[in-house]
N, C-alpha and C positions, 0 to 999 in steps of 0.2 A: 405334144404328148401330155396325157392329164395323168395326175397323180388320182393312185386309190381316195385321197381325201377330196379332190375336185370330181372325180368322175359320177357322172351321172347315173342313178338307177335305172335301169330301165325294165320294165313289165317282161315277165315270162310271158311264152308262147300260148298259153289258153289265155290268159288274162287280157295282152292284147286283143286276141279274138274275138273276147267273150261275145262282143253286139253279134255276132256271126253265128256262135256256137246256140246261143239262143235263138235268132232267125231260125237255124236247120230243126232244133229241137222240134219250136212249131211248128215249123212244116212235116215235120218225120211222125207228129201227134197228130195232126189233121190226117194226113196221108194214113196212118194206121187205122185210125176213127171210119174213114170214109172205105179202108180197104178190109177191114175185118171188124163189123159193128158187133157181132157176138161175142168177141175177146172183150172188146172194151166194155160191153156193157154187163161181162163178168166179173171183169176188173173194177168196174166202178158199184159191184154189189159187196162190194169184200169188206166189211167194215170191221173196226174192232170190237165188239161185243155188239150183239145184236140192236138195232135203233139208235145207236151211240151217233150215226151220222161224220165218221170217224173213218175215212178209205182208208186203207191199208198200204195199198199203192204208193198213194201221197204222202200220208208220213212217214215208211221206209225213204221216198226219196227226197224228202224235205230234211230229215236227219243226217242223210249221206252227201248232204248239201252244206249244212252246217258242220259237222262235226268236223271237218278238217280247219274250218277258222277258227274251231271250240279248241282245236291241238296247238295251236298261236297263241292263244290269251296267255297272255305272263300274271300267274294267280300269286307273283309275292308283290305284286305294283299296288296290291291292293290296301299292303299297308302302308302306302305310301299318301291315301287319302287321305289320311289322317291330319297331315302335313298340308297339303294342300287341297280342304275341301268344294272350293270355290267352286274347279269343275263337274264335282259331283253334283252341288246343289243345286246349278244352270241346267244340269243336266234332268235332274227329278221335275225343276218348275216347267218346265219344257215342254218337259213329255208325259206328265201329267194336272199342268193346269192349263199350261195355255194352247197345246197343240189340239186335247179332245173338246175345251168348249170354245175355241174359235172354229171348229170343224162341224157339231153340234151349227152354231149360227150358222155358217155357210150351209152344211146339207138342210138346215130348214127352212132356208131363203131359197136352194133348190129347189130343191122335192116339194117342197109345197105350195112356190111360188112360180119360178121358171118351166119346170116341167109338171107343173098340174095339171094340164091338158093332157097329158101322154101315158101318166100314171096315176092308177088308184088312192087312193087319199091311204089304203093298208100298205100297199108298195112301198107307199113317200115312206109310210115308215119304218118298214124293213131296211130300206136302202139307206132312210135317215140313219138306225142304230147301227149298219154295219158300217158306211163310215165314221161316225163315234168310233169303233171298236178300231176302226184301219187307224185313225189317227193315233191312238192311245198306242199303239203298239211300235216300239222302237224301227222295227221294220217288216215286212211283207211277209215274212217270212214267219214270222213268230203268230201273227193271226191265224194262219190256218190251223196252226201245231195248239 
């Protein structure tokens, strides 16, 4: 029998799931796409202010995605930086010197080298600055937003 101090966490019911809950999503957005193209293609005109390039869609549910881990952050740990800013600092050079210009070299050893045959020399570099912009961003989530 394990004591509350041995016993092990274990992941909630969505959370184990998640690789599942995301499979179905894609599937249930393809499926939608392919069975009502006039919805989505009303849905994907909805932007926030006209030309903004800004779906409405996806940032309702990019936000309703985040804000329940936003209700988790413990906002008094922060004076605890202070004390120990070690992991701050690892954290700043990280994810803004070395993650977007080692990602910079790789996408331009890509795009302009590996897939030059496939893509337009303007492509390479569309696709060059938006991974720039993926790398630079703590996570996935934050580049669209």
């Amino acid at each position: 029998m394990s004591t509350p101090a041995t016993a092990q966490k274990r992941l909630a019911f969505f959370e184990r799931y998640l690789t599942v809950w995301v499979l179905v999503c894609m599937v249930v957005g393809v499926a939608f796409g392919k069975l009502l193209p006039g919805v989505t293609s009303t849905l994907s005109n909805l932007q926030f202010g006209q030309g903004s390039q800004v779906n409405v869609p996806i940032g309702v549910l990019l936000w309703l995605m985040i804000y329940p881990m936003m209700l988790k952050v413990d906002f008094t740990a922060i004076y605890g930086v202070a004390k120990r800013p070690k992991g701050l600092m690892v954290t700043l050079v990280v994810n803004w010197l070395v993650k977007p210009f080692s990602m910079a070299l790789l996408a331009w050893f890509f795009m302009q080298h590996v897939f030059s045959a496939w893509i337009s020399p303007e492509l390479a570099k569309e696709y060059t600055a938006g991974l720039i912009i993926l790398a630079a961003a703590p996570c996935a989530a934050m580049v669209f937003v």
